[in-house]
C-alpha atoms as one frame of an Amber mdcrd trajectory, in Angstrom:
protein
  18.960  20.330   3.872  18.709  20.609  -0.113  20.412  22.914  -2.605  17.967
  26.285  -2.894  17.813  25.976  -6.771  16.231  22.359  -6.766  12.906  24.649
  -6.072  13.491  26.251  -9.134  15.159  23.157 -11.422  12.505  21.060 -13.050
  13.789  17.653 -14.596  11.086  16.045 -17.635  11.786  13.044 -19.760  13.710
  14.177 -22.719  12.037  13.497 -26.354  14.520  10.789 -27.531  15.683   9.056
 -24.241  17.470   9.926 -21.061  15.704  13.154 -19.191  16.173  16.804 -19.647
  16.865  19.756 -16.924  15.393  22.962 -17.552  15.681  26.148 -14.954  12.272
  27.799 -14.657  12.451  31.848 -14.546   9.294  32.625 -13.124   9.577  29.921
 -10.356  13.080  31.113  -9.520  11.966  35.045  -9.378   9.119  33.725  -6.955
  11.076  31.620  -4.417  13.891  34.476  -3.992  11.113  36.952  -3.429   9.627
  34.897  -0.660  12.748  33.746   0.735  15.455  35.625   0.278  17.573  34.875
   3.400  18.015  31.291   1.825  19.186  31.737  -1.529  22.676  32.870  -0.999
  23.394  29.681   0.664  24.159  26.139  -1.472  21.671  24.267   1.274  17.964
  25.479   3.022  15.769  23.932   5.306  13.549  21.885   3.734  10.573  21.728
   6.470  11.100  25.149   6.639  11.002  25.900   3.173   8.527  23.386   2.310
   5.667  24.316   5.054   5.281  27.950   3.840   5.266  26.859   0.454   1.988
  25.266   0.998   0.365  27.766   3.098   0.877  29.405  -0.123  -0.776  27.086
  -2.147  -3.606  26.457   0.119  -4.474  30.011   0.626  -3.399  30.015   4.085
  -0.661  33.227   3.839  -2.490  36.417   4.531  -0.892  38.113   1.052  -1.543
  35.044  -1.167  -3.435  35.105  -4.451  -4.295  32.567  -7.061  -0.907  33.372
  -9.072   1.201  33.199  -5.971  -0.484  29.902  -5.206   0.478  28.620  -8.766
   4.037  29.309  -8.578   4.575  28.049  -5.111   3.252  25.036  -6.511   5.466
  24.841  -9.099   8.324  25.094  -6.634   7.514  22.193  -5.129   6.909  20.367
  -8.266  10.592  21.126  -8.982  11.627  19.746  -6.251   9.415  16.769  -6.539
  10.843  16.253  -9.728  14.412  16.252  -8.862  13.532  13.391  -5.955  11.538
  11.308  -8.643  15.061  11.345 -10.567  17.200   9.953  -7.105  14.561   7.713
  -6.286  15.328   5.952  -9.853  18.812   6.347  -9.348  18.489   4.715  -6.319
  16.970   1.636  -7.412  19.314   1.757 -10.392  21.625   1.422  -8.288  20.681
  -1.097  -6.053  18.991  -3.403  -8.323  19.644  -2.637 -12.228  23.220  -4.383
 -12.945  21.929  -7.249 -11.441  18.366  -7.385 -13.066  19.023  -5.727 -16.766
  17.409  -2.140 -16.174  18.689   1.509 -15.971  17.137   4.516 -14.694  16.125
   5.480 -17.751  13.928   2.668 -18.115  12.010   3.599 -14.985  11.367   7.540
 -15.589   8.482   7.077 -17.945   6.670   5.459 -15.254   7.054   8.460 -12.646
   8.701  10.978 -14.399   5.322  11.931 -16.039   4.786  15.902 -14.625   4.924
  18.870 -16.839   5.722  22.503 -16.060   4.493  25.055 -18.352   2.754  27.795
 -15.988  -0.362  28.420 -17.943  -1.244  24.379 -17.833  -0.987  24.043 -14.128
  -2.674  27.728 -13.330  -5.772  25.935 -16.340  -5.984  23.126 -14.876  -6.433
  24.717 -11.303  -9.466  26.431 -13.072 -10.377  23.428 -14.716 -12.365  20.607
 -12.586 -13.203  18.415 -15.673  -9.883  17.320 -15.928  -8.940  13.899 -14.832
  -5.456  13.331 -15.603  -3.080  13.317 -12.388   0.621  12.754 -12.330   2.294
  10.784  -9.440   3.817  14.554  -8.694  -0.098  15.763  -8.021  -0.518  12.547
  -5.915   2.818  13.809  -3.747   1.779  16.891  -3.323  -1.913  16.662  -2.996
  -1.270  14.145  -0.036   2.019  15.334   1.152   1.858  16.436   5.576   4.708
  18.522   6.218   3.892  18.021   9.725   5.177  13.884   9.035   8.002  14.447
   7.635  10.019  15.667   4.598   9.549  16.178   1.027  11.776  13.848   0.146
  11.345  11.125   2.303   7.351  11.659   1.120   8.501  11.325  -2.726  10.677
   8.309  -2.679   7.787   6.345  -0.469   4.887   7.046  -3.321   7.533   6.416
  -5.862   8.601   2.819  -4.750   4.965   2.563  -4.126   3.591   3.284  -7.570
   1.895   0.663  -9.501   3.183   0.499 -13.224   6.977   0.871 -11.606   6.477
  -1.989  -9.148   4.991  -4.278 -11.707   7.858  -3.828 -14.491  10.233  -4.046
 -11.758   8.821  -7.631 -10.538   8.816  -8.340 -14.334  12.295  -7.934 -14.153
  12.532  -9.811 -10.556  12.685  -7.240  -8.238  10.307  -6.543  -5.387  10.660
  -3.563  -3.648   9.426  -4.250  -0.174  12.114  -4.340   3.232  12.757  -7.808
   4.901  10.863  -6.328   7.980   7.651  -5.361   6.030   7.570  -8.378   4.724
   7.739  -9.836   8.372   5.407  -7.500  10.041   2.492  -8.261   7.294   3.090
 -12.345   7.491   1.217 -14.328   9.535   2.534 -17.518  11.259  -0.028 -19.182
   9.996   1.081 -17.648   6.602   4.369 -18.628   6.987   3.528 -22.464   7.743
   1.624 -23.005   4.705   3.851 -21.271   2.594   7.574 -23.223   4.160   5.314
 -26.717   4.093   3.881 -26.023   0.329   5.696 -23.604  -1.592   8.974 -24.691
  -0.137   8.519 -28.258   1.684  10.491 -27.301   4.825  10.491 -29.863   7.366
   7.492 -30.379  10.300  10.389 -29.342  12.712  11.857 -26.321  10.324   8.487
 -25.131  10.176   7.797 -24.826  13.540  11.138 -22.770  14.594  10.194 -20.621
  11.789   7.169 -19.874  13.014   7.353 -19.281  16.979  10.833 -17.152  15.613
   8.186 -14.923  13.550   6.168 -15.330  16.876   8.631 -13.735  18.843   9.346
 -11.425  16.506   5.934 -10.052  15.980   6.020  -9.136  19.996   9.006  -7.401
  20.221   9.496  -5.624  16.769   6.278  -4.941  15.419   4.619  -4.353  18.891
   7.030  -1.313  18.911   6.158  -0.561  15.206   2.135  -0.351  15.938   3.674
   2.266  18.968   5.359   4.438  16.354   2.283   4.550  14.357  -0.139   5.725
  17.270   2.254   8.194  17.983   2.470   9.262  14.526   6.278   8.358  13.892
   5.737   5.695  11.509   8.366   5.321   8.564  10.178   3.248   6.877  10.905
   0.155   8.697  14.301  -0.206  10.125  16.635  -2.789  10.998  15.746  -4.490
  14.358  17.814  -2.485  17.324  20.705  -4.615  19.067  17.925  -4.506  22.160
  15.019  -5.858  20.253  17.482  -8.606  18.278  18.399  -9.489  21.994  14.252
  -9.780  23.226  13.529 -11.867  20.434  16.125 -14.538  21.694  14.967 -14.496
  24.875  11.316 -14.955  23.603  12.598 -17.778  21.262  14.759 -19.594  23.877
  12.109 -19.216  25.899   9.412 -21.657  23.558  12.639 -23.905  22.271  15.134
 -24.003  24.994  17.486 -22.606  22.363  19.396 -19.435  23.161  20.489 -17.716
  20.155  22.997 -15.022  19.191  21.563 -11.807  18.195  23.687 -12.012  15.119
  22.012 -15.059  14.657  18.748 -13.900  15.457  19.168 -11.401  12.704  20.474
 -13.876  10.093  17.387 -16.189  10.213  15.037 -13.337  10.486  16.829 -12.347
   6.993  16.626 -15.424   5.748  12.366 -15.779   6.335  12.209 -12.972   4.914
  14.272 -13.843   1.545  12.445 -16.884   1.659   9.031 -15.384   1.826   9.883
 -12.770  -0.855  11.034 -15.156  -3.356   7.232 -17.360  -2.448   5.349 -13.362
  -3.316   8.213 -13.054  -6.205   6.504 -16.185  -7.360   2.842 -15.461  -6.771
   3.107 -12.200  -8.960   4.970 -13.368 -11.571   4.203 -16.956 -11.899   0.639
 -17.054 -12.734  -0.596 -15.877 -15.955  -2.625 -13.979 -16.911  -1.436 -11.043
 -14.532  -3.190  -8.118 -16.366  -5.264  -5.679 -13.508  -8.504  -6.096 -13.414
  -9.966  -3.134 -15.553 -13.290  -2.887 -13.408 -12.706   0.790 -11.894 -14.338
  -0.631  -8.520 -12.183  -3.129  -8.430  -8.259  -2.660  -7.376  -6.740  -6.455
  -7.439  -5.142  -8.780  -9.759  -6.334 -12.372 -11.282  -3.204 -14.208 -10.680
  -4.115 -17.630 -11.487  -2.561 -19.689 -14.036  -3.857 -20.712 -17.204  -1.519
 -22.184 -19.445  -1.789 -22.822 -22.741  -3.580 -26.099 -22.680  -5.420 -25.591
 -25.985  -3.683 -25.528 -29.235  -5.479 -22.914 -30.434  -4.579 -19.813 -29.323
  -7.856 -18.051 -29.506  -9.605 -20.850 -27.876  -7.095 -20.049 -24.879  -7.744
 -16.292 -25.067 -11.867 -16.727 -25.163 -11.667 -19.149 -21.933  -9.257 -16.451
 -20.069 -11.527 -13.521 -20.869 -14.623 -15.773 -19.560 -12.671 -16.631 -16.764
 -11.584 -13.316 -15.619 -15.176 -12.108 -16.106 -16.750 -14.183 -13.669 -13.966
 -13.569 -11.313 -14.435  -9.680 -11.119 -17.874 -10.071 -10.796 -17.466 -13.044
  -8.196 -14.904 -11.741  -6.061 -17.192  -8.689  -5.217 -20.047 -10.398  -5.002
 -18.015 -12.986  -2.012 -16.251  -9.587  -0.274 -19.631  -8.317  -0.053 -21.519
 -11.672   1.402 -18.611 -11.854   3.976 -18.881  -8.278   4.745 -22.249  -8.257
   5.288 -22.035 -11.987   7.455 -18.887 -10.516   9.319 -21.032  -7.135  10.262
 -23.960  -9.481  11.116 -21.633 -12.080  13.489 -20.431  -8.733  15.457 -23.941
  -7.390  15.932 -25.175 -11.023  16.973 -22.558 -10.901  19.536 -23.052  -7.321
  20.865 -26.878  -8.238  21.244 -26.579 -10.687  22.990 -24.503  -8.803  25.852
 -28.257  -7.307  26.282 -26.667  -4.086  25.882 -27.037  -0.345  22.963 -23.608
  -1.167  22.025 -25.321  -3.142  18.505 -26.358   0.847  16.855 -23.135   2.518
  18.738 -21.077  -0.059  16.629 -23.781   0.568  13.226 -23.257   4.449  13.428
 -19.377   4.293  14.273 -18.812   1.958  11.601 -20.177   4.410   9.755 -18.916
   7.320  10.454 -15.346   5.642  10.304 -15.274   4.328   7.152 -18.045   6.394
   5.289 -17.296   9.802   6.608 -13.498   9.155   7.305 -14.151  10.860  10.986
 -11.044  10.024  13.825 -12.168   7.824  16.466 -11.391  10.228  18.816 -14.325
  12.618  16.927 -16.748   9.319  17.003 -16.748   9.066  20.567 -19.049  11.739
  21.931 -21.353  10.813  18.644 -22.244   7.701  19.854 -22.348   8.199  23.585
 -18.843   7.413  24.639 -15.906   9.170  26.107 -13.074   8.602  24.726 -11.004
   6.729  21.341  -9.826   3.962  22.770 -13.535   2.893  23.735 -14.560   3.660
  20.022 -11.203   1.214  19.064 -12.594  -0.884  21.393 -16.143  -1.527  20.292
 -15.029  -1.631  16.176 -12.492  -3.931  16.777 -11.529  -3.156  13.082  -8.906
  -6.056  12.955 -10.574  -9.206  14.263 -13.678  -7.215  11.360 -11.357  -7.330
   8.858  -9.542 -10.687   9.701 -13.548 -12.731   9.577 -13.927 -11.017   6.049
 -11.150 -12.376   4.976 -11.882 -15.820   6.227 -15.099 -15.944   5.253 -14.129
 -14.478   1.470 -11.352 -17.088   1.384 -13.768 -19.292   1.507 -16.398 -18.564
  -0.817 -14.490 -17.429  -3.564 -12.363 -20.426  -3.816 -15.515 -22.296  -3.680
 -16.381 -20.340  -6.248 -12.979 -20.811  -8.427 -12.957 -24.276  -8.528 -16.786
 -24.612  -9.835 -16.102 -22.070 -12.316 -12.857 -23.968 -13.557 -15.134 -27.715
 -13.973 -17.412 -26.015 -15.849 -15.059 -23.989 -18.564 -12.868 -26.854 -18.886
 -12.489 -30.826 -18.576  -9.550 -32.715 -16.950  -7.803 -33.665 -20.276  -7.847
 -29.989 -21.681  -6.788 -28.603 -18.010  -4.589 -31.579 -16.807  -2.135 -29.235
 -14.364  -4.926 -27.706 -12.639  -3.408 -27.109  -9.229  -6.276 -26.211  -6.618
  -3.102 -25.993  -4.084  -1.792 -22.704  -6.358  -4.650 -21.269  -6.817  -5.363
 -21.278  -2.783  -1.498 -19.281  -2.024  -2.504 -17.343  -4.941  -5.841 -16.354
  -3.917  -5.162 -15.815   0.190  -2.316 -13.607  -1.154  -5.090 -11.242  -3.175
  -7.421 -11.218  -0.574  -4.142 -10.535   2.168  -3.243  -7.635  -0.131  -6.781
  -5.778  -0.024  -7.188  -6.134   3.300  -4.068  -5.156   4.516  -4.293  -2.290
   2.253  -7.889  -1.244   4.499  -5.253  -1.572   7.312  -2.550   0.916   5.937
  -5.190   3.450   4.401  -6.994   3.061   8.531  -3.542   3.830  10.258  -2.234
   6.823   8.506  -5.452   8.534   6.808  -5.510  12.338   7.693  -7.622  13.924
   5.317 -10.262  13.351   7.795 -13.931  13.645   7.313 -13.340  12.435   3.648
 -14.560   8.625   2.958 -12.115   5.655   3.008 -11.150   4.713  -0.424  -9.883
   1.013  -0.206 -11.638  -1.608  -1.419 -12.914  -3.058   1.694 -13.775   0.542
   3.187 -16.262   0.849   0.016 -17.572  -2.221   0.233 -18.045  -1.811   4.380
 -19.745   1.528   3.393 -22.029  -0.169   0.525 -23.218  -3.166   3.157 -24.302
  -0.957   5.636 -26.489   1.594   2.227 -28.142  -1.514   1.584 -29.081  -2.370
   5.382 -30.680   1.061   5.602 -27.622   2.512   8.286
């Protein structure tokens, strides 16, 4: 439930500092027209509410028209804008006494929509123009049938580039203990405790079969939630699922744990693997994005100032960062292409069609953004889990990954031997630039993972990195 006027309250940044609240008229007149059982009450319904509001906007109400569309879009952008406020509120809260920030610091990042009527109702008209606020991005991809407004808002918000970086500048990384367990593999986690942190052989190894045991209890129910289209925030691990991860763990040790326990060393992995990405993202320079528009990653490798002169430190970055952009497309698409090639090698030699039923749904997944469940009869098969079945989009995406790794560390140290020598780049540390570099190609991947799961503007092309690239491998083969 929400207070009826917050459809009809728009908050802005203010000109000097802080941010200002304004009530607008003509979106006030409009929502008590449409809904005028609500407004004598402090609270409505917000699915209620929120649902018929974009009907409205997408021409879906029989008695809607281009102005009615306008305004019920600035209803919602009201109400957007109120949640963008809590959301920084929220993370004042939680974070800013302890790490030097207010709200106001944040709501130049997000706070960025404006609500004068006869912008929004030009800009409808007007397809040249590129800007888009993080408010456009909530409501353009906002599915009332998922869940709420609000919930919606404060994801994209804590999700928002420019916010998450100045809040890791200021040591705060806004991602729960459990993501940060369901996204880490054991394998991960090893190299990480032994190197980043120097855990002991035996440490090391409870760690791991504890993320083990984990991963089949917690996020086996997780992946559930998602094919059944309840996935949200994580939450904490249920008193049941604390108590199957002992038995899993006493299982493989012999050790029978408490679940209170259980929950206080799955805390502390997780504090210990956020302070190892705390250190990846701050603690290699240079950390500026990468400004190639086809390319959505960060050079986080460290290049210290090993030259006296200043500019002589600024013309080897630049060089360096220019062969990595170029580099760590040109790897992504070698392994793409190899990883695509290794799955049709193997399908061929079944002796069976499956080799073009995997080309075309490949395709169509990734290039057309079509459900599997829509792929099926296109290709000759029955049903989605048979489409799931022959993509195998994980074990795809985990060989890319491998096989990048790979190449463009290759690739790394080369290009390091030849810009510098040993006595102007003593601290060279190939063992950084490795975490570093696994954690950049982890991220792009696992965003192709995210985008895969909860896409549902269907028949629309994936838009992660590795989607493209998937989609420009299989141009160039002719598919």
């Amino acid at each position: 439930m929400s207070a009826a006027s917050r459809y009809w309250t728009f908050i802005r940044i203010a000109v000097h500092h802080g941010c200002k609240t304004e009530e607008i008229q003509e979106a006030k007149a409009f929502f008590q027209k449409q809904f005028p059982e609500f407004t004598s009450g402090q609270d409505v319904p917000e699915l209620v509410i929120q649902r018929k509001l974009l009907q409205t906007i997408r021409g879906e109400e029989p008695d809607g028209d281009s102005s009615q569309s306008t305004l019920a879009q600035l209803c919602l952008r009201c109400f957007i804008s109120k949640q963008i406020e809590q959301a920084c509120i929220q993370i004042e809260a939680k974070f800013g006494s302890n790490h030097g920030f207010t709200r106001y610091d944040l709501f130049p990042f997000v706070l960025t929509d404006v609500d004068v009527i006869e912008k929004s109702a030009s800009r409808r008209d007007n397809q040249a123009s590129t800007y888009a606020t993080l408010a456009t991005e909530i409501l353009q991809t906002f599915d009332p049938e998922r869940g709420s407004l609000t919930t919606w808002t404060n994801r994209l918000v804590k999700q928002h580039r420019e916010l998450k970086t100045f809040l890791l500048e200021q040591g705060v990384y806004l991602v729960s203990d459990w993501a940060i367990l369901n996204d880490t593999t054991p394998e991960q986690l090893s190299r990480i405790f032994s190197e980043f942190h120097h855990l002991t052989v035996e440490e090391i190894q409870q760690a791991s079969i504890l993320l083990e045991s984990y991963h089949a209890i917690y996020r086996r129910a997780r992946l559930a939630s998602v094919r059944t289209r309840s996935k949200g925030q994580c939450q904490l691990p249920t008193t049941e699922q604390l108590q199957q991860i002992a038995q899993r763990f006493h299982h493989k040790t012999n050790q029978m744990l408490p679940t209170e326990e259980v929950m206080e060393r799955l805390q502390a992995l997780a504090d210990l693997l956020r302070q190892y990405r705390l250190y990846v993202r701050r603690g290699f320079l240079p950390t500026q994005s990468l400004d190639d528009p086809t390319l959505n990653v960060q050079a986080d490798y460290q290049i210290d100032k090993y030259s006296s002169d200043s500019d002589d430190l600024e013309k080897l970055q630049r060089e360096f960062l220019d062969v990595y952009r170029q580099q760590f497309i040109d790897c992504l698409d070698q392994a793409t292409k190899e990883a695509i090639a290794d799955r049709l090698t193997y399908l061929q030699r079944k002796k069976s069609d499956k080799s073009q039923q995997f080309i075309t749904a490949l395709h169509l997944f990734h290039c057309q953004g079509k459900a599997m469940g829509e792929i099926a009869p296109l290709i000759g098969l029955q049903a989605q889990y048979q489409v799931s079945r022959l993509l195998k989009l994980k074990q795809l995406r985990t060989d890319i990954q491998q096989k990048m790794f790979k190449s463009v560390l290759a690739g790394i140290v080369e290009q390091v031997k030849t810009l510098v020598d040993s006595e102007q780049f003593p601290a060279f540390n190939q063992q950084q630039v490795e975490v570093a570099l696994d954690e950049e190609i982890a991220k792009i991947i696992q965003e192709a993972e995210i985008e895969a799961e909860i896409n549902t503007n269907r028949n629309t092309p994936l838009k992660s990195l590795v989607s493209r690239r998937i989609c420009r491998t299989l141009e160039r083969q002719g598919q």
